[in-house]
N, C-alpha and C positions, 0 to 999 in steps of 0.2 A: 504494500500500500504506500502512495505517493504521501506527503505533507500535507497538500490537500483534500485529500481523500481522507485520512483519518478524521479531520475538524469538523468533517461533516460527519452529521450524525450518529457521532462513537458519543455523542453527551446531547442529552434534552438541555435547550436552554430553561431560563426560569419560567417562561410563559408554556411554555411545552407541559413542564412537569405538572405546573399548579393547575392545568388543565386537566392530562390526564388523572392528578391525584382527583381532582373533583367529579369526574367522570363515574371515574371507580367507586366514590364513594357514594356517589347519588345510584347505581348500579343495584351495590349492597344493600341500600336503603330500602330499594324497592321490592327485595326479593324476599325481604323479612319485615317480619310484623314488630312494631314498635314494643320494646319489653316495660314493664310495668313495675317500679320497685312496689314492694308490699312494706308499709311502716309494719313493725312485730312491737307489741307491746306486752312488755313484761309485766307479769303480777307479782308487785313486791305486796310484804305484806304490810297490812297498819298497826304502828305498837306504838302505843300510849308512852311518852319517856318523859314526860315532866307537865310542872305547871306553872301559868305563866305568874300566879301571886307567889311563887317562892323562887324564883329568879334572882338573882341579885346583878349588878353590875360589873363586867369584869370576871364573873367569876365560874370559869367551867362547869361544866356537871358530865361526870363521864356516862354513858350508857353502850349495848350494844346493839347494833342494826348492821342487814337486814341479818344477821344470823349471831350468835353466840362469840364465834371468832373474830368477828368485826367491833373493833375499839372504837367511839366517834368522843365527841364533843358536843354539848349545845350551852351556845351562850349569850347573854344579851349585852349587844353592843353597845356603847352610847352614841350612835348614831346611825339613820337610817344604813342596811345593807341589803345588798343585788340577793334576792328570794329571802328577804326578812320577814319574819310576820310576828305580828304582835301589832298594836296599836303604834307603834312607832316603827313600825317596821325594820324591828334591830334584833328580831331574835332568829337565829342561825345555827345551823350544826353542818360540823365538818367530821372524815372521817382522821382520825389521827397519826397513817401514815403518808410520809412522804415519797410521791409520786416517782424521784428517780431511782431510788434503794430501798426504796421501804423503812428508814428509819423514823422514831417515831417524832413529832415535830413537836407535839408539846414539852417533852425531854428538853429542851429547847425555852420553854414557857410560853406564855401569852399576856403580850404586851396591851393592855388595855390602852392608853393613851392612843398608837397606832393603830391597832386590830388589826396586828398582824401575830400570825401563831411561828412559832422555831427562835432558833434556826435548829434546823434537822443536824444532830452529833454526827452524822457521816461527813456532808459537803455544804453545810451551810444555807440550806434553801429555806427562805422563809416568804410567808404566803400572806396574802392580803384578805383578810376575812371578809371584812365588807362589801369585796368586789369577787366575791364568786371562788373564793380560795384561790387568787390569780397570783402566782411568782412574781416575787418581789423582786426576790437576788438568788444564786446560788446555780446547780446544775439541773434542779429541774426544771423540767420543759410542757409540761403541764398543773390545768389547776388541783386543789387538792379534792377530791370526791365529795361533794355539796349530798348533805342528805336532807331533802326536800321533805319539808315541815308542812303539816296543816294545824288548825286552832278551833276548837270549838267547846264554846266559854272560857274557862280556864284550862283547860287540858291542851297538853300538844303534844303531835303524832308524828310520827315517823312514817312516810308514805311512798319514797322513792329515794334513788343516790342516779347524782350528775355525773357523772362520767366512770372510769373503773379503778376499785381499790386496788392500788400495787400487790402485783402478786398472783391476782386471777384474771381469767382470760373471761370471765363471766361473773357478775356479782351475785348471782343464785344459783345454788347447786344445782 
């Protein structure tokens, strides 16, 4: 093959390619039926884990949700927080490891002033209570597992967890 001969079409220019790429794709399109995701909704279950006249501010209350093996936290912040409820929308529970090693964050304490819980004894990560257990500082790279609170009169319930406690690949057996 001459020099001129190879230049020619040994390569798709760019209008070539983005052509056929979209050809192809509209092709596929046609020849399947559009897939449908299914949301799956888990049944966690509802457990009663405090009341909101014996709260105090600042000050943890440890329980376990959704199973026996799982450590949280609920506690009422002094200022409103991201899925608070209570009348002021400051009461929150978190689960109490941290997300990148699983150490436990309140080891660590919880900083009332902030409303932030750590730092986690492994690497330091500590987490912003008020805003959804969101990383503050440290090596994790997610927030910490939000257990999803409901209120009816003074009772409050444990009824779901935001994201997955370190360690399992599913938060119910």
């Amino acid at each position: 093959m001459s020099e001129t001969e190879m230049g020619k079409g040994a390569c798709a220019n760019r209008r070539e390619f983005l052509l056929s790429g979209g050809i192809t794709a509209a092709m596929m399109m046609l020849g399947t039926k559009p897939m449908m995701a299914e949301a799956k909704v888990v049944g966690y279950p509802r457990k009663k884990i405090g009341k909101l006249s014996r709260l105090k501010s600042g000050r943890p209350i440890d329980f376990n949700y959704p199973d026996e093996d799982s450590e949280n936290i609920l506690i009422k912040l002094s200022k409103p927080a991201g899925g608070g409820v209570g009348k002021n929308a400051n009461v929150v529970a978190f689960n109490k490891l941290c997300t990148h090693m699983g150490g436990t964050v309140t080891d660590g304490g919880y900083h009332h002033s902030d409303a932030v819980a750590g730092p986690c004894p492994f690497h330091l990560s500590t987490f912003d209570l008020s805003r959804h257990g969101m990383i503050v500082a440290g090596h994790a790279t997610q927030s910490l597992p939000q257990i999803q609170l409901e209120v009816k009169g003074d009772d409050i319930y444990a009824v779901g967890v935001m994201g997955l406690i370190y360690g399992r690949n599913k938060n119910l057996g």
